[in-house]
C-alpha positions as CSV (number, residue, x, y, z in Angstrom):
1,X,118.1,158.6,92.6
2,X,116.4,156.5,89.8
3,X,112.6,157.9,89.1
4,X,109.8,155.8,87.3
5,X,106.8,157.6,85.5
6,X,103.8,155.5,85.0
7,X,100.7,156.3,83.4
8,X,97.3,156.2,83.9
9,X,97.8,154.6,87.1
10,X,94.4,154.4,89.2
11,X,95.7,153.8,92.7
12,X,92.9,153.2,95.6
13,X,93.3,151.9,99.3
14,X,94.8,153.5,102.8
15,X,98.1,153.2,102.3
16,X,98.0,154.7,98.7
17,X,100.0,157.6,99.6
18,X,102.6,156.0,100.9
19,X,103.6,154.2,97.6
20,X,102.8,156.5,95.3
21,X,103.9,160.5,95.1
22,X,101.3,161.9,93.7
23,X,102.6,165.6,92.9
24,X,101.3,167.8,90.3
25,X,104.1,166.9,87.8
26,X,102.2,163.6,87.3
27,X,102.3,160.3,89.2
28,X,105.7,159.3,90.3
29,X,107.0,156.1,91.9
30,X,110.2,156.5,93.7
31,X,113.0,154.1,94.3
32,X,114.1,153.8,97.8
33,X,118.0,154.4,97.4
34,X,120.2,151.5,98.5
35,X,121.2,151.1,102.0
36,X,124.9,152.0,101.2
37,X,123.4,155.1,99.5
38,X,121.1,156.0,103.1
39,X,124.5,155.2,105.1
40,X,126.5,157.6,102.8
41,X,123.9,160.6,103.2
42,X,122.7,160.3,106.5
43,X,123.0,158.4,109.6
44,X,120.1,155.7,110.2
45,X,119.4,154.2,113.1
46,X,119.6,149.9,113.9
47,X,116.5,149.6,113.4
48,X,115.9,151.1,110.2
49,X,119.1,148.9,109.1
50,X,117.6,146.0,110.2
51,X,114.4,146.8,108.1
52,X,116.5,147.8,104.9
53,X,119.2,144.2,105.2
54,X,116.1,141.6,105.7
55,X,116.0,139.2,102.9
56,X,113.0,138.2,101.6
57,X,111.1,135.6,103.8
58,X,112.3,132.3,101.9
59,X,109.4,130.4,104.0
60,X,106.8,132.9,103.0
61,X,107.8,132.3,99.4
62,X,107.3,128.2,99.8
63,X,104.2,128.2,101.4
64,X,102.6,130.4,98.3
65,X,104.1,127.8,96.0
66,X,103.2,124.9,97.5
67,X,99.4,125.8,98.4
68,X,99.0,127.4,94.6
69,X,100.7,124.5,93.3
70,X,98.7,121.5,95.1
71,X,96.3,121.1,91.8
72,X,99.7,120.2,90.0
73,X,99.5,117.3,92.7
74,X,96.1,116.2,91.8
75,X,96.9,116.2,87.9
76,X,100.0,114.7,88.6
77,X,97.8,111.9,90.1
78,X,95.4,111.8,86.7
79,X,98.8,111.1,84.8
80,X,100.4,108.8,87.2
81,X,97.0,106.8,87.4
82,X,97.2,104.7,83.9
83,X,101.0,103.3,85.1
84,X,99.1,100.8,87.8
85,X,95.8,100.9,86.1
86,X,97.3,99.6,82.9
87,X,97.6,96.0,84.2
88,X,93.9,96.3,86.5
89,X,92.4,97.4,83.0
90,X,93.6,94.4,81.1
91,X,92.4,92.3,83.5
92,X,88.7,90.3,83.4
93,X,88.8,90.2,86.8
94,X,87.8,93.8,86.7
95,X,84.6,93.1,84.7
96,X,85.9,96.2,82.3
97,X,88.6,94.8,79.4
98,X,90.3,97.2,77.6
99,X,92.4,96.4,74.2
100,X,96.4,97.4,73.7
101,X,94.7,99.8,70.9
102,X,92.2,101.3,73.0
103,X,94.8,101.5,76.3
104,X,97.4,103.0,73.8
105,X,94.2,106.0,73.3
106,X,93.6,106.3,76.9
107,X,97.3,107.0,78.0
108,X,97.7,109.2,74.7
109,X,94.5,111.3,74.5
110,X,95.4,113.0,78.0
111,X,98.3,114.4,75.6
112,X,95.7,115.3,73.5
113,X,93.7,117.3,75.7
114,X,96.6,118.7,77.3
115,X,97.0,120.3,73.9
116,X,93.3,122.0,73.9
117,X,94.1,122.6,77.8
118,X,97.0,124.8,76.5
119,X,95.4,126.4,73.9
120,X,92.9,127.6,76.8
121,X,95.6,128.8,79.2
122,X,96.6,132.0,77.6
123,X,93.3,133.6,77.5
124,X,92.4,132.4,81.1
125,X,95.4,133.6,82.6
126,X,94.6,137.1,81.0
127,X,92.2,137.2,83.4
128,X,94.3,136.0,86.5
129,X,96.8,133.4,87.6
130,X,94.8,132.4,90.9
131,X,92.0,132.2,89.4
132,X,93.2,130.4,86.7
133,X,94.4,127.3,88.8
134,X,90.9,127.7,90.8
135,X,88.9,127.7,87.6
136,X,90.9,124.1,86.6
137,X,90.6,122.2,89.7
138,X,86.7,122.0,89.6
139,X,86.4,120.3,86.2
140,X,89.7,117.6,87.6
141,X,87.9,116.9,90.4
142,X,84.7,115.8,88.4
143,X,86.8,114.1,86.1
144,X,87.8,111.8,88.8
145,X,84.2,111.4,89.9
146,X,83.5,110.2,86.4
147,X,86.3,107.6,85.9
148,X,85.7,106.2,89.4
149,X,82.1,105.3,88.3
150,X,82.7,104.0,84.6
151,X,80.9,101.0,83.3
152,X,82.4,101.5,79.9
153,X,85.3,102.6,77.9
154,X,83.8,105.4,76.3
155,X,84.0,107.3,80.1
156,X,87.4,106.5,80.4
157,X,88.3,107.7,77.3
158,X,86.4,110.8,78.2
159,X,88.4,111.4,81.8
160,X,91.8,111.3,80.5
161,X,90.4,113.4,77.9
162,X,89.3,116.1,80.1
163,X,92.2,115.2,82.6
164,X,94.3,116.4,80.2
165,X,92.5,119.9,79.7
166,X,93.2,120.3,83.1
167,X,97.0,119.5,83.1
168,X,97.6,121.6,80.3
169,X,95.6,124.7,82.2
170,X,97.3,123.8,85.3
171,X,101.3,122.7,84.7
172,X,101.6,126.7,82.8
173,X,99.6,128.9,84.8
174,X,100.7,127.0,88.3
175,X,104.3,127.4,87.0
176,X,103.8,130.9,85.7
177,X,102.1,131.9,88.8
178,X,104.9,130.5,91.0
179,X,107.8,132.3,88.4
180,X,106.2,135.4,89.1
181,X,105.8,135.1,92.8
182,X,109.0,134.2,93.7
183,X,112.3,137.0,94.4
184,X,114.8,136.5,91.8
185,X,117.2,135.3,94.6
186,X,114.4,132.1,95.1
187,X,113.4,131.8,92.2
188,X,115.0,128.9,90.8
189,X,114.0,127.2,94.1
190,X,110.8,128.0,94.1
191,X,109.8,126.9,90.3
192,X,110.5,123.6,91.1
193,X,107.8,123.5,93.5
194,X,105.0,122.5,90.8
195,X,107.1,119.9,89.1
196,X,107.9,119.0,92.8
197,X,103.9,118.5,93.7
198,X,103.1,117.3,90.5
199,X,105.9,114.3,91.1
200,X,104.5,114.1,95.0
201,X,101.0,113.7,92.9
202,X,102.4,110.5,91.1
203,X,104.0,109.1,93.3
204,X,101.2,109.3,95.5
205,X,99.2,106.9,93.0
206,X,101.5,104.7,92.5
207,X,102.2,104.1,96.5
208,X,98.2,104.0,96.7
209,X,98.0,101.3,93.7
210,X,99.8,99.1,96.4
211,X,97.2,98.8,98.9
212,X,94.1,99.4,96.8
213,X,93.5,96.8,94.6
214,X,91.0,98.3,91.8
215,X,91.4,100.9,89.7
216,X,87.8,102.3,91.0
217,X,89.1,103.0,94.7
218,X,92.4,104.3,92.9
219,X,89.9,107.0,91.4
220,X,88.7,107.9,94.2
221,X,91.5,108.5,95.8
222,X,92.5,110.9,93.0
223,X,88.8,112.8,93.9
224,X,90.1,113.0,97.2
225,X,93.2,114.3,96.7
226,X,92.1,117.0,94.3
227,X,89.3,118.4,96.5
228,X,92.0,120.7,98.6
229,X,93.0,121.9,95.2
230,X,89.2,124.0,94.7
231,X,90.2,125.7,98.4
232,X,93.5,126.4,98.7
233,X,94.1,129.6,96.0
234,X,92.4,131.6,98.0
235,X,94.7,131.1,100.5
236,X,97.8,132.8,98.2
237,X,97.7,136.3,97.2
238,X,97.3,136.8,93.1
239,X,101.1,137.3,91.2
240,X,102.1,141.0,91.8
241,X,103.4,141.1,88.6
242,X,100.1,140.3,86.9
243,X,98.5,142.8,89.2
244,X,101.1,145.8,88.4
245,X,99.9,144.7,84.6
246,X,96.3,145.8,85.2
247,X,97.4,149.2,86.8
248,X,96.4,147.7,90.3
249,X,99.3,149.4,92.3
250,X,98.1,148.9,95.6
251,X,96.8,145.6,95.3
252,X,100.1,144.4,94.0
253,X,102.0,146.1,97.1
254,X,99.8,144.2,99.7
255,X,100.6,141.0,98.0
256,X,104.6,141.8,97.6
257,X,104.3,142.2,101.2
258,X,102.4,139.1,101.8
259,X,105.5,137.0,99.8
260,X,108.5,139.0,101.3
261,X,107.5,139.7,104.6
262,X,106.6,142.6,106.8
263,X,110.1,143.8,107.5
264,X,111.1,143.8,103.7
265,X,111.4,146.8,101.6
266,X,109.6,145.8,98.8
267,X,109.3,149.3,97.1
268,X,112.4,148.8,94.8
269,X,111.2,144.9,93.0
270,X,107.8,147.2,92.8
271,X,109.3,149.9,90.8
272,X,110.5,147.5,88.5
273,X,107.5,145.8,88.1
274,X,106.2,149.2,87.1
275,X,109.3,150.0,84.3
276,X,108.7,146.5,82.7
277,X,105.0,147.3,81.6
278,X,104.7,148.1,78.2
279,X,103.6,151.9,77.4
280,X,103.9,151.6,74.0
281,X,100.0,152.4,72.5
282,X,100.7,153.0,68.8
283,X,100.4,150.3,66.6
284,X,103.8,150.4,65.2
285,X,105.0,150.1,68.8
286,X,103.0,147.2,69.5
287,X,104.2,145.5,66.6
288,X,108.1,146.0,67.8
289,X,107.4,144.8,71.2
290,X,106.1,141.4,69.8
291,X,108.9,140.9,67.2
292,X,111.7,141.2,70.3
293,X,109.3,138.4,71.4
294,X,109.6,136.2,68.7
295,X,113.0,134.6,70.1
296,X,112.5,134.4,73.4
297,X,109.1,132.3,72.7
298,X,110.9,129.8,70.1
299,X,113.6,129.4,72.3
300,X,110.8,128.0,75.1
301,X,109.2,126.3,72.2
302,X,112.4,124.4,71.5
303,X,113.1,123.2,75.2
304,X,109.8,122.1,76.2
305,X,109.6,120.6,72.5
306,X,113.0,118.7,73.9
307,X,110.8,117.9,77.3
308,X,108.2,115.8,75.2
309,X,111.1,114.5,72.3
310,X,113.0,112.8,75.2
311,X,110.2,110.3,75.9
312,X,109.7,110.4,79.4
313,X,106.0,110.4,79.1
314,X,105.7,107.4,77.0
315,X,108.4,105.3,79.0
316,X,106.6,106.1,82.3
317,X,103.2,105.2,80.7
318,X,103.9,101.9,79.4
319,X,106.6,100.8,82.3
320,X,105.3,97.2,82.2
321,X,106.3,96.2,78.6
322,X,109.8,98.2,78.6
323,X,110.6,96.6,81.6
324,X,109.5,93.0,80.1
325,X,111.0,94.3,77.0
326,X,114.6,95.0,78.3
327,X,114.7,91.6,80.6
328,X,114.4,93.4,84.0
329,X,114.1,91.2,86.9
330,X,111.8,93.6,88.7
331,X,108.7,93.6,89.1
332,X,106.4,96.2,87.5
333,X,105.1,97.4,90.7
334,X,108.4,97.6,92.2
335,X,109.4,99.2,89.5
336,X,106.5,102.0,89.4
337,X,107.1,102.7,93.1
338,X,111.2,103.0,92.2
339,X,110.8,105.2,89.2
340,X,108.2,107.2,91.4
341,X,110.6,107.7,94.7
342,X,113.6,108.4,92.7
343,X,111.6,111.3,90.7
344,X,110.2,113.0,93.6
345,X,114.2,113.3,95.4
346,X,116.0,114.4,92.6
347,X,113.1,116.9,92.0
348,X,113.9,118.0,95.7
349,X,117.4,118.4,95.2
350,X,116.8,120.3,91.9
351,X,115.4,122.6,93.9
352,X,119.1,123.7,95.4
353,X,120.8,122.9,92.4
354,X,118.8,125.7,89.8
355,X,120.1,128.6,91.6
356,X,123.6,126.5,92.4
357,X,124.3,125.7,89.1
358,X,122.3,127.5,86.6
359,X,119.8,126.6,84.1
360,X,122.1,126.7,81.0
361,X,124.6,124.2,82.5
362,X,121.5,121.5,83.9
363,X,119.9,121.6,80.5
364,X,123.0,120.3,78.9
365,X,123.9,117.9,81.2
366,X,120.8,116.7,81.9
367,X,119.7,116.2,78.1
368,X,123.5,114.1,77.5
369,X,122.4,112.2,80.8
370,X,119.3,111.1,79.7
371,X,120.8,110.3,76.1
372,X,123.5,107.9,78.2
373,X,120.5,106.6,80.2
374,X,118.6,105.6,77.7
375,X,121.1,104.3,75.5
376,X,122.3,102.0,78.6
377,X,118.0,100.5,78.6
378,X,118.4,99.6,74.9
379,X,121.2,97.6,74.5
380,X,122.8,97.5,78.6
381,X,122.3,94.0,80.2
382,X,119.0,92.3,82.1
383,X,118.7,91.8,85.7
384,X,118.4,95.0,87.6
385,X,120.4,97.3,85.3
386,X,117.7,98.5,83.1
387,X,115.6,100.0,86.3
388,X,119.1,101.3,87.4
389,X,119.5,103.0,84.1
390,X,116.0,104.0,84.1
391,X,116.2,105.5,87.2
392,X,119.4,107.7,86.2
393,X,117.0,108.8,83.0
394,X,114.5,110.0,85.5
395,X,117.0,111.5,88.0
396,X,118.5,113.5,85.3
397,X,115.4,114.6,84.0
398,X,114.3,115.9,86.9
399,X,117.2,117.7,88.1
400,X,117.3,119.7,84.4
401,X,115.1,118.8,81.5
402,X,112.2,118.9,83.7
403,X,112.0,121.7,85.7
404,X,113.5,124.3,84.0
405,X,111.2,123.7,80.4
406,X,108.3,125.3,82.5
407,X,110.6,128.0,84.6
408,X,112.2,129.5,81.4
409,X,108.3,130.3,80.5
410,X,108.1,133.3,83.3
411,X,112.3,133.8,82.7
412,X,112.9,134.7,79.4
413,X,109.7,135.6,77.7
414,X,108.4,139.5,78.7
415,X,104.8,140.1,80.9
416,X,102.9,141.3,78.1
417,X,103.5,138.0,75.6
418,X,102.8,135.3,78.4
419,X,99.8,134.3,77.9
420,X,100.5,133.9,74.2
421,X,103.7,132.2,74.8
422,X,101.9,130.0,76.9
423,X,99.0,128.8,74.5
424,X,102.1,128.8,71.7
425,X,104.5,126.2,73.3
426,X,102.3,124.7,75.3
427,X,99.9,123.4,72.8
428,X,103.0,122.6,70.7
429,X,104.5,120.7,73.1
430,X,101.7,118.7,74.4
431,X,101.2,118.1,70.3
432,X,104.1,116.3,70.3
433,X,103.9,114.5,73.5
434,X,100.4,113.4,72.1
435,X,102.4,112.1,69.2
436,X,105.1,110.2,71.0
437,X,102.4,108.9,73.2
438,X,100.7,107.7,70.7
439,X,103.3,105.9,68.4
440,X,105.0,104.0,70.8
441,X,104.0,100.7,70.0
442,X,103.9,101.5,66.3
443,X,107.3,102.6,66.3
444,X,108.0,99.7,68.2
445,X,106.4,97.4,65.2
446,X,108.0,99.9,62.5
447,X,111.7,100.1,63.9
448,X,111.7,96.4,64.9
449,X,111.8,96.6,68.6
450,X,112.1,98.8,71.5
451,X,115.7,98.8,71.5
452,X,115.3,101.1,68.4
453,X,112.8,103.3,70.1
454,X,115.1,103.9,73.6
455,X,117.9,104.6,70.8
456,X,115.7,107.3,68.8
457,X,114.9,109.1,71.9
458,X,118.0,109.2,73.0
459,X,118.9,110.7,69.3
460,X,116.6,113.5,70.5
461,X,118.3,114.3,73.6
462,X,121.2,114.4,72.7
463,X,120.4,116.9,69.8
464,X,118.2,118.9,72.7
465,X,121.8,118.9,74.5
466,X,123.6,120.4,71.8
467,X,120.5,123.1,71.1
468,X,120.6,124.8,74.5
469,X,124.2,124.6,74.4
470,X,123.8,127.0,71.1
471,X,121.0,129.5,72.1
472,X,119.9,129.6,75.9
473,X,121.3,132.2,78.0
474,X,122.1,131.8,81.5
475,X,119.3,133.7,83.7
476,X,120.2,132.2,87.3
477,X,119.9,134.8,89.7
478,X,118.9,137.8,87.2
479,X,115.9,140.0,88.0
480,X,112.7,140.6,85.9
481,X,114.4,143.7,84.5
482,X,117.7,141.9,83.6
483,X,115.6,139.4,81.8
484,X,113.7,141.5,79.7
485,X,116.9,143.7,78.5
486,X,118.5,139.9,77.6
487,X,115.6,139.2,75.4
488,X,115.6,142.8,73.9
489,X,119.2,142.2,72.9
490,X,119.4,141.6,68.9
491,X,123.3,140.8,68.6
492,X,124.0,137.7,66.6
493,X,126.3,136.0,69.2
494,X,124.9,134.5,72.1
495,X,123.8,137.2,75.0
496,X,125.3,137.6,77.8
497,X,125.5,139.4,81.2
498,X,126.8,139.1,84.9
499,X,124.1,137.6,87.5
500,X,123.6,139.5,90.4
């Protein structure tokens, strides 16, 4: 029987006593043995079989992710908004004209803010996930408020500014929350639920931008979309995990309970909760803890560094002029609503396909894809082949690239560095998105067309292929503990170990 000691462990609440052993040794947390182990030592009865072989409620599971994750709809919405608007803002028919230079600065300082937005998540999520995602959907929704009412450019630039504050709070702490909620068994599922209603979010715009024919009503239609986002946390219990990190035992029982489901034993995941917090109070032991962090964080540096490298933000942004660019013979619109659709299904069947496949084996596909993909929109024929190609680009980024850059965050990296891993990658990340954002055109001017800027991208994904091909383990189906004894490993060959 395996036995966990945890210190300084303030327990309150009824059913304290029944997850805790408090004898006078010291506070004690013991594992339930396995059900092979009860069957071995004594006879149980069907109904205490039935309790100990019930998996985890998958539906539970969903229903947590997808009401914590519906602000990653309404900032998916903020950056799926300048696609349509793009056109509606050159126009003088709108009685607002904007310039290529200052529509280049709209669609790249929401990069930019993402970056401060980032730099803000690690401390706030110190203080909670929930609360975290609560705290950003206030500002969003006032964001909207402001754009919808703009009589100048200054205000737009100031929205997409503060939109992207918000998306950098929201796409880490609504994917860290949902890593932390989820049973390893689900898990791979489940953290493609914020990429999944962040996608829903876009495509939700660009369906919208078909019947509403100003960019104002398309504003308000992000307010309204973003309003359910200030309500719903409070309908998902807080991350157990973070809970178990403040030495709130009981609270993070209840809410294990709340995810599994009545009839699952949750005491074992609990215990292990427990064994991963750090104990270590010297300084000495404090500094060794965050050196066996160091490699875990790069390595989520260098994939979501490969999420913004690819391009995917820029391409989406300015659709119109790649698609006039590359001689497509579909419409813009058409287009937006294709690109859209196709994300939001192949972000639903990544879903299945995380904890099918793996992550190690997506990211490499995915990444040569994309390179293919893009390499196909740069010098591939007219007619309807660049939107075909595009769409194979976006398919494979959603199925690899995509989702699992923000589920390696809560995978690899141990509970005590998150919230710096967080601010670390994510403000680098969204630096360089900023960046690629921002000198599309000019490396369009610089390179001689945007033949040579689909080719450079696809230079970087291809060399993101090769990179997680080198140096990121495989953590499909491993369990917190697993995890953390992968990234304590110091070996110079790859690590390695058996899923479960």
């Amino acid at each position: 029987m395996s036995v966990f000691y945890t210190q300084n462990l303030q327990i309150s609440g009824p059913n304290s006593e029944d997850i805790l052993d408090g004898s006078a040794k010291g506070a004690k947390f013991w594992q339930q043995p396995s059900c092979q182990q009860q069957r071995n030592t004594s006879p149980a009865s069907s109904e205490e079989q039935l309790v100990k072989e019930t998996k985890p409620s998958l539906w539970r599971g969903v229903m947590a992710a997808a009401l914590g994750s519906w602000s990653c709809l309404a900032s998916g919405a903020s950056l799926g908004f300048i696609t349509p608007a793009l056109p509606l803002l050159k126009s003088p028919m709108e009685g607002l004209v904007l310039t290529e230079d200052t529509l280049s600065w709209v669609a790249s300082l929401l990069m930019l803010g993402a970056l401060f937005g980032a730099a803000l998540a690690g401390p706030l999520l110190s203080k909670g996930r929930r609360t975290t995602i609560w705290l950003s959907s206030i500002p969003l929704a006032l964001s909207w408020a402001i754009l919808a009412t703009a009589n100048a450019p200054w205000p737009i630039l100031l929205t997409h500014l503060l939109f992207g504050v918000c998306l950098g709070i929201i796409g880490d702490s609504v994917q860290l929350y949902v890593s932390e909620i989820a049973h390893p068994s689900h898990r791979g599922a489940l953290g493609c639920v914020p990429v999944l209603m962040f996608n829903v979010g876009t495509l939700a715009c660009y369906v919208a931008s078909l019947f509403l024919d100003s960019w104002r009503h398309l504003a308000w239609f992000g307010v309204a979309v973003t309003l359910p986002g200030i309500v719903l946390p409070f309908a998902v219990p807080e991350s157990p995990c973070y809970l178990a990190s403040k030495k709130k035992l009981h609270e993070s029982h209840e809410a294990l309970k709340r995810l599994r489901g009545d009839n699952f034993d949750v005491q074992s995941e609990l215990s292990e909760l427990l064994h991963l917090q750090p104990t270590a109070s010297s300084l000495k032991g404090r500094f060794q803890a965050l050196k066996a962090a160091v490699k875990p964080i790069l390595l989520v540096g260098m994939v979501r560094t490969s999420s913004r490298l690819c391009g995917i933000r820029a391409i989406v942004a300015y659709l119109e002029p790649i698609m006039s660019a590359t001689h497509s013979t579909v419409s813009a619109e058409a287009a937006t609503v294709v690109v859209g659709t196709v994300q939001w299904v192949a972000t639903l069947a990544a879903c299945g396909l995380l904890d099918f496949v793996g992550r190690r084996l997506l990211l490499i596909s995915s990444q040569a894809v994309m390179a293919f993909a893009l390499l196909g929109m740069a010098f591939g024929p007219g007619g309807v082949w660049p939107l075909l190609f595009l769409s194979l680009f976006i398919v494979a980024n959603s199925v690899g690239l995509g989702p699992v850059s923000g589920l390696l965050l809560g995978e690899l990296v141990a509970q005590q560095h998150r919230s710096v891993a967080t601010s670390a990658t994510g403000s680098f990340s969204w630096v360089v998105a900023f960046l690629v954002t921002k000198t599309f055109f000019d490396l369009e001017h610089l390179l001689g067309g945007m033949e040579a800027v689909l080719a450079l991208y696809a230079a970087f994904c291809a060399l993101g292929s090769v990179t997680s091909g080198l140096w990121i383990p495989e953590t499909k189906g491993a369990s917190h503990m697993q995890i953390e004894q992968l990234c304590e490993q110091h070996e110079e060959n790859q690590p390695q170990f058996r899923t479960v």
